[in-house]
N, CA, C and O of each residue as an XYZ file, in Angstrom:
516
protein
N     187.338     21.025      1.870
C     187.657     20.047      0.857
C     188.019     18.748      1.564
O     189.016     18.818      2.282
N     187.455     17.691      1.500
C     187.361     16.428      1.828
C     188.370     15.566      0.550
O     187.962     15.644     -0.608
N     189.476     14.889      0.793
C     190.192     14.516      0.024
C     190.805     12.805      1.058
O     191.618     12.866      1.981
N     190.231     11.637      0.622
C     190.960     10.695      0.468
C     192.242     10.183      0.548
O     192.869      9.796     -0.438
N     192.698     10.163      1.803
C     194.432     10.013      1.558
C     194.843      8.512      1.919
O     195.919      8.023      1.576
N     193.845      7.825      2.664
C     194.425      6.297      2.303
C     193.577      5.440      3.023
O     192.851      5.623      4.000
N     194.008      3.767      1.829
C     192.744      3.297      2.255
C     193.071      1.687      1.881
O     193.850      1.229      1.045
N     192.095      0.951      2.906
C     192.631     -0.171      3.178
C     191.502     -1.195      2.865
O     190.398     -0.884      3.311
N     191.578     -2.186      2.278
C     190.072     -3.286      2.083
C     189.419     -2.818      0.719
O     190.082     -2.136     -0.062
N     188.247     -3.151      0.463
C     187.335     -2.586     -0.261
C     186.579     -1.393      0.027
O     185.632     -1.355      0.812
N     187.113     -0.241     -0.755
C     186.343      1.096     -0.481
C     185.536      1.730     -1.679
O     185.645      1.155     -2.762
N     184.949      2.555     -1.623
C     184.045      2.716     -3.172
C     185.058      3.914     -4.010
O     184.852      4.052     -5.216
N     185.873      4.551     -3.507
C     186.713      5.492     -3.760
C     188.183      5.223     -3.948
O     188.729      4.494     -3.120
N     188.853      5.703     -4.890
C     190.635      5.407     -5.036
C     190.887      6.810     -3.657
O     190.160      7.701     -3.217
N     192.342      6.337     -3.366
C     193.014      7.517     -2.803
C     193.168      8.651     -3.844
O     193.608      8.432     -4.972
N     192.709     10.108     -3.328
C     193.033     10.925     -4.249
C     191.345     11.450     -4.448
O     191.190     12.569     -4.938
N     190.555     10.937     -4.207
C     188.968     11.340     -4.289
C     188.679     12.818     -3.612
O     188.822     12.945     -2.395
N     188.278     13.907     -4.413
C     187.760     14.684     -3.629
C     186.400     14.862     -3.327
O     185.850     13.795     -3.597
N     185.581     15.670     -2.905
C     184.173     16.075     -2.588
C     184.550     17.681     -1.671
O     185.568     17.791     -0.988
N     183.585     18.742     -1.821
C     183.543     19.937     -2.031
C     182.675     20.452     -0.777
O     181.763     21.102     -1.289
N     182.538     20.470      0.500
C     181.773     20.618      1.387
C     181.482     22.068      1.563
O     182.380     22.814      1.952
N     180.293     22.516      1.304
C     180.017     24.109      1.316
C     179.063     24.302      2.202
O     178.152     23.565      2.578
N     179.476     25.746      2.597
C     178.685     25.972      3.945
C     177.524     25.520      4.159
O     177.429     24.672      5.046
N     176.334     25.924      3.451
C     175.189     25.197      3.703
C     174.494     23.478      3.129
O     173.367     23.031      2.916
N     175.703     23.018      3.069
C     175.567     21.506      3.288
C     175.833     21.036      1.607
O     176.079     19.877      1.274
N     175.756     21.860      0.932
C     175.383     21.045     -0.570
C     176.948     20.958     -0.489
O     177.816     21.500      0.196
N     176.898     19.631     -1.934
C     178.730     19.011     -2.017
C     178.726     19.389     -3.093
O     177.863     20.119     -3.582
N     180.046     18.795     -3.839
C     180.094     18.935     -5.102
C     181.385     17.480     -4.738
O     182.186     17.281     -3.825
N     181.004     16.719     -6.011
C     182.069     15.224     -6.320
C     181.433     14.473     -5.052
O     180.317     14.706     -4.586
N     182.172     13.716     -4.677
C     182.049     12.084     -3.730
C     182.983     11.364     -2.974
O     183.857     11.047     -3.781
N     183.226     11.006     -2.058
C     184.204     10.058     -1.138
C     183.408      8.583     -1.511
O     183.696      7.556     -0.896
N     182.661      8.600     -2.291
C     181.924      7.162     -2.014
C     180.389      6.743     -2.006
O     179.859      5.718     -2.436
N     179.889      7.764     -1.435
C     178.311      7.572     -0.735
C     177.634      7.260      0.390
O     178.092      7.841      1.374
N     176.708      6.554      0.609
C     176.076      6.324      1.821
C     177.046      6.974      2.906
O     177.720      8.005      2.915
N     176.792      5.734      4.000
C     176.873      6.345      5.440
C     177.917      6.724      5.858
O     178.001      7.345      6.917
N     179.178      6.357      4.930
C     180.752      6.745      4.831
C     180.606      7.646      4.577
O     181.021      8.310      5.526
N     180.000      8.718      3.335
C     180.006      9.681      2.874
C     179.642     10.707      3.676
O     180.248     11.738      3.965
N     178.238     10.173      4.105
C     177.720     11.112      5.308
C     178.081     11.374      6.625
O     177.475     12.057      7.450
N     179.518     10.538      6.787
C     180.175     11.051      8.533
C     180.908     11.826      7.837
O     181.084     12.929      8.353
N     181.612     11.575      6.426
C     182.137     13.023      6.375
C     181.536     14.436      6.124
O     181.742     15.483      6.738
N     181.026     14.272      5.440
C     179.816     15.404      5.495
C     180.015     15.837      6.310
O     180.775     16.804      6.346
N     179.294     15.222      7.619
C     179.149     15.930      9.202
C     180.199     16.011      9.663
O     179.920     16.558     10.730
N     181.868     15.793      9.671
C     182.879     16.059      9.817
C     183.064     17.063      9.353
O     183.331     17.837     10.271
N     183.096     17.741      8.073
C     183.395     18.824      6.938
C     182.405     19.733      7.600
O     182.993     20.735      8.009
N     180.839     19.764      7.915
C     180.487     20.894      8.666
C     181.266     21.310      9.536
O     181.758     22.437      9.478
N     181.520     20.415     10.544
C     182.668     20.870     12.023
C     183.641     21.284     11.479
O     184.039     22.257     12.119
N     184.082     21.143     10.880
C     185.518     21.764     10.193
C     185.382     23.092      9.468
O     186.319     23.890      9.484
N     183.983     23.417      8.683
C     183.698     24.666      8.018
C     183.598     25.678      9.574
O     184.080     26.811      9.545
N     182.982     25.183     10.792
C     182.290     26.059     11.881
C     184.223     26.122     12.523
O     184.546     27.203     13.016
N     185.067     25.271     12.486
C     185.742     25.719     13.723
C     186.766     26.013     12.593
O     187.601     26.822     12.997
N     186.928     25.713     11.601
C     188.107     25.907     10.889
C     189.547     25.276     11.199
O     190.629     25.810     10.953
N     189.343     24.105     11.757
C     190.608     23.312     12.175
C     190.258     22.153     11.271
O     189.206     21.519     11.345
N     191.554     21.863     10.134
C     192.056     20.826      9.261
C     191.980     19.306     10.202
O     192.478     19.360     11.326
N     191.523     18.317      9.865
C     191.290     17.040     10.547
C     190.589     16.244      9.670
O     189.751     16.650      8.866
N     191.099     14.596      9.906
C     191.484     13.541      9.608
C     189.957     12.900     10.243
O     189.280     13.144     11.241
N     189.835     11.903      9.013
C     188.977     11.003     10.038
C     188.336      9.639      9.144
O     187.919      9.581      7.987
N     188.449      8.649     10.150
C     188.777      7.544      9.491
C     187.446      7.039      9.267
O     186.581      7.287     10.107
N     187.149      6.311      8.162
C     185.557      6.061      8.014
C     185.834      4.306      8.033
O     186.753      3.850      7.354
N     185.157      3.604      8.676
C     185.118      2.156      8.904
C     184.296      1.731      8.612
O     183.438      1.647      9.490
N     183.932      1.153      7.208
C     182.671      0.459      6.419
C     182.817     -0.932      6.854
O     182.455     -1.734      5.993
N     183.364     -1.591      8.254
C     183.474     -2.835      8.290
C     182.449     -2.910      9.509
O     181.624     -3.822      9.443
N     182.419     -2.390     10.187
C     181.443     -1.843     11.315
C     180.037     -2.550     10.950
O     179.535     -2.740      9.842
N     179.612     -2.844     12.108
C     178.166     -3.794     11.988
C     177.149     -2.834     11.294
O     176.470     -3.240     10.350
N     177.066     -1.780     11.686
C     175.745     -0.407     11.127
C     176.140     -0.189      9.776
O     175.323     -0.382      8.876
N     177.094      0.124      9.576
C     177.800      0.076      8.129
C     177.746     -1.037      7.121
O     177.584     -0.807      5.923
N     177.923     -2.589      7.759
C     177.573     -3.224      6.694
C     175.936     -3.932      6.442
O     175.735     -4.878      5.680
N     174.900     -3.265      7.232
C     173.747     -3.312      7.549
C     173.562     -2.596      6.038
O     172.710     -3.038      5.268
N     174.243     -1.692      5.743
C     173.619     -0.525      4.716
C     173.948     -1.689      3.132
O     174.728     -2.608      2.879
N     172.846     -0.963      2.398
C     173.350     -1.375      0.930
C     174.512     -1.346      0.207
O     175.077     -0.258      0.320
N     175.020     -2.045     -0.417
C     176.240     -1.910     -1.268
C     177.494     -1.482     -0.927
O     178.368     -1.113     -1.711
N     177.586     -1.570      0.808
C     178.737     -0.985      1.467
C     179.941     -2.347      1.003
O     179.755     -3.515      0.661
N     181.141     -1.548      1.188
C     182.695     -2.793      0.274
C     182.601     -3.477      1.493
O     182.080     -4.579      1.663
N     183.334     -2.496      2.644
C     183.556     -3.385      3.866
C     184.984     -3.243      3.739
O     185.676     -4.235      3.969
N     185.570     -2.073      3.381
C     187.078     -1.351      4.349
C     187.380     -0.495      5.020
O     186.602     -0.140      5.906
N     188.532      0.103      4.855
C     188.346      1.075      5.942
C     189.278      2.416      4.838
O     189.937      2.267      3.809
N     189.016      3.368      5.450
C     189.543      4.767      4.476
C     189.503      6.259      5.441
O     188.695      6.829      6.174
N     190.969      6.492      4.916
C     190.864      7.875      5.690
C     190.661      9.155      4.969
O     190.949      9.129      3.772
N     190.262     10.165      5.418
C     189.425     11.448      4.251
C     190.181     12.604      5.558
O     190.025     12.597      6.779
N     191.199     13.715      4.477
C     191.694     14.421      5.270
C     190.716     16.114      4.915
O     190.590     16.612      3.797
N     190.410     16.426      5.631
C     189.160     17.643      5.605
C     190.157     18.998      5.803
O     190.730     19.191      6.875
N     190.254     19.620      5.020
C     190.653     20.828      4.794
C     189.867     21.890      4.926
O     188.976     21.982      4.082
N     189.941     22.829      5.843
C     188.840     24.341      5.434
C     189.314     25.537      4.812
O     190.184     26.319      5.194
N     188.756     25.546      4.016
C     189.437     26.767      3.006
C     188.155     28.219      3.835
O     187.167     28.230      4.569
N     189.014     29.205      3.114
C     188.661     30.657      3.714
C     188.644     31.650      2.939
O     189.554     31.812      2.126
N     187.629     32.487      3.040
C     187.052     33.719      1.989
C     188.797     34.013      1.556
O     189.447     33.718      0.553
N     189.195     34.822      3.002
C     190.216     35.763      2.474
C     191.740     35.149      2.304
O     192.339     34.577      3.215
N     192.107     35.304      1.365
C     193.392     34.048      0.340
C     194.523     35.238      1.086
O     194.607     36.458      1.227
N     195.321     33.940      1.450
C     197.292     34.243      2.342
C     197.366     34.890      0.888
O     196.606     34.696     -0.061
N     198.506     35.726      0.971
C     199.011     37.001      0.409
C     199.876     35.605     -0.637
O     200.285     34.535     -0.186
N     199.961     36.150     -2.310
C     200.222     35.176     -3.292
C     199.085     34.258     -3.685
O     198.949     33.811     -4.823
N     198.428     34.054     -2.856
C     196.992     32.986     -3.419
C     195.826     33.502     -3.968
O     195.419     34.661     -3.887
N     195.230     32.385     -4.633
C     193.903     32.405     -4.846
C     192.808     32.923     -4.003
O     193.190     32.555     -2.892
N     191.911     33.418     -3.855
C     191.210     32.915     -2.809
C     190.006     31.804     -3.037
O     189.822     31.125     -4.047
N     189.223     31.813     -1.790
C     189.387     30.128     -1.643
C     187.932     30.303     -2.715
O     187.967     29.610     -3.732
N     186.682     31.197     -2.511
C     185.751     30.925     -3.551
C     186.117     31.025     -5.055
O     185.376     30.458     -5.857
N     187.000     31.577     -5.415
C     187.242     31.842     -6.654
C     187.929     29.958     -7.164
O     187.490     29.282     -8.094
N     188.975     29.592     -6.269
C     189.150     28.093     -6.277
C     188.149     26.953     -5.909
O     188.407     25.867     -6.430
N     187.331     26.998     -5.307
C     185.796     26.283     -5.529
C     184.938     26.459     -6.689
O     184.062     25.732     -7.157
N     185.418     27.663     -7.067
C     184.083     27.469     -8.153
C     184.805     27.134     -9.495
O     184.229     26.673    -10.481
N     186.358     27.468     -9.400
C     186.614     26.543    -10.558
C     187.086     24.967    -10.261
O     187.462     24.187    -11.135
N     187.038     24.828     -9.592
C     186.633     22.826     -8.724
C     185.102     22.592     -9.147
O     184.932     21.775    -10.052
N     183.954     23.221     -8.594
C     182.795     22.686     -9.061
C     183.060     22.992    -10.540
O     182.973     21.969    -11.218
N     183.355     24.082    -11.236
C     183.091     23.888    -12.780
C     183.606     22.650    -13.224
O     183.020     21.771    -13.856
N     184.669     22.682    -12.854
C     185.323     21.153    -13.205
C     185.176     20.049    -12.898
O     185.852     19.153    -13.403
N     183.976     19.768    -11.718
C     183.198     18.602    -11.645
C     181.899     18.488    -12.123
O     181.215     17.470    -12.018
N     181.611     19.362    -12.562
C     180.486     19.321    -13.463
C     180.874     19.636    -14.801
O     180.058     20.225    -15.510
N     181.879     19.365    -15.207
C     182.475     18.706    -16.703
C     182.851     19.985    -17.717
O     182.684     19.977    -18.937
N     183.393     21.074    -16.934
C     183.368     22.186    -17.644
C     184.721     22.266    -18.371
O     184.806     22.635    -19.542
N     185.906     21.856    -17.526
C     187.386     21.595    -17.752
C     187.819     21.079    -16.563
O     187.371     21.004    -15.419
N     189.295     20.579    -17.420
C     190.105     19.743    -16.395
C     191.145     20.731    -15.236
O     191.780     21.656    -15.742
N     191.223     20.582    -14.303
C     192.008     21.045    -13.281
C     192.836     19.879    -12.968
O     192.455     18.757    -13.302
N     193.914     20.059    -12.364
C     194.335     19.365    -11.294
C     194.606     20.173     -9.911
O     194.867     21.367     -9.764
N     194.494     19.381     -9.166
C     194.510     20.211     -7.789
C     195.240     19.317     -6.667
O     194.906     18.132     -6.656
N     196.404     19.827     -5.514
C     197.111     19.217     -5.011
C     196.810     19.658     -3.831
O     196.401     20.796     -3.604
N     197.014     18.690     -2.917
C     196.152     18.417     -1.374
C     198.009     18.008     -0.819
O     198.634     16.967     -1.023
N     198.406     19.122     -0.181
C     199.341     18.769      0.480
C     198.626     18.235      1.898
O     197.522     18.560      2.332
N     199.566     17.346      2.461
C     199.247     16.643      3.573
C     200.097     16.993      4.771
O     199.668     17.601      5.752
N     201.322     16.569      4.619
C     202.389     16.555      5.176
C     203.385     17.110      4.027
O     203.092     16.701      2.904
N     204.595     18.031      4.107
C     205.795     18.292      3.581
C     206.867     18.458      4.014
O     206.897     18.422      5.244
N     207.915     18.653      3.467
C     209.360     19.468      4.181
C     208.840     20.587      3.634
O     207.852     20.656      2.903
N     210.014     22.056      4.265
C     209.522     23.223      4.362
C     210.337     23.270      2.539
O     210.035     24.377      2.094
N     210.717     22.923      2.059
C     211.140     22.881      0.569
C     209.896     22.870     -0.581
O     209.842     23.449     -1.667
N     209.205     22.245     -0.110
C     208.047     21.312     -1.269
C     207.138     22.961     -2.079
O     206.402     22.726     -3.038
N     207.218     23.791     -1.821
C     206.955     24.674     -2.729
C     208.268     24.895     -4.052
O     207.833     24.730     -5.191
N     209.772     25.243     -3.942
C     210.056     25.121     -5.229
C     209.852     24.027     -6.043
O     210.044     24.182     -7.249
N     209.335     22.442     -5.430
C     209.204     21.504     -6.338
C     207.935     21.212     -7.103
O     207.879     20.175     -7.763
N     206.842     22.100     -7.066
C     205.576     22.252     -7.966
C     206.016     22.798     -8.862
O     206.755     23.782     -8.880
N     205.440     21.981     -9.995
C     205.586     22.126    -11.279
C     206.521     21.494    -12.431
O     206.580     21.544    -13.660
N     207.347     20.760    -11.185
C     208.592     20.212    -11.738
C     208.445     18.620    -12.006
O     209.390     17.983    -12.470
């Protein structure tokens, strides 16, 4: 899960954007598009193969970048999460939570879904509140 956590200039995406990176390449939602879109992409593969969570900053101000069509020309960071068949003891697991994310980006119902980043070791009794 590719999720938007902050962003500076003109970007095509608010903070808070997700997109759905599945093993064999297809997405589900958007960070944006073009060539921003597509380093994450190829970030989110590396992250599905090694399974290590990582950050990575996409720079639409960059000469190749503003070569492309309709690029803003800021800069934005997209924090890449890898989720995993078999769900920590209390959870979901992770396909059963993708596929109700794609239902819900393809307009089936509303979810909300929370992308911890950083917390104190507290921030679980405060969901929901």
């Amino acid at each position: 899960m590719a999720t938007i956590v902050k962003r500076k200039g003109s970007v095509p995406r608010e903070v808070g954007a997700k997109m759905l990176v599945h093993r064999g390449g297809r997405i589900s939602g958007t960070v944006g598009g073009g060539c921003g879109e597509a380093e994450v992409w190829r970030s989110a593969l590396n992250v599905i193969d090694t399974r290590r969570p990582n950050t990575v900053q996409v720079d639409l101000t960059e000469e190749i970048a503003m070569e492309s069509q309709g690029v803003c020309g800021g800069i934005f960071d997209v924090f890449i999460q890898p989720w995993h068949d078999a769900p920590s003891p209390g959870q979901t697991g992770m396909q059963e939570t993708a596929r109700a994310i794609h239902q819900a980006l393809e307009g089936e119902h509303a979810i909300v879904l929370l992308t911890v980043v950083a917390a104190a070791s507290s921030w679980r009794t405060q969901v929901g509140q």
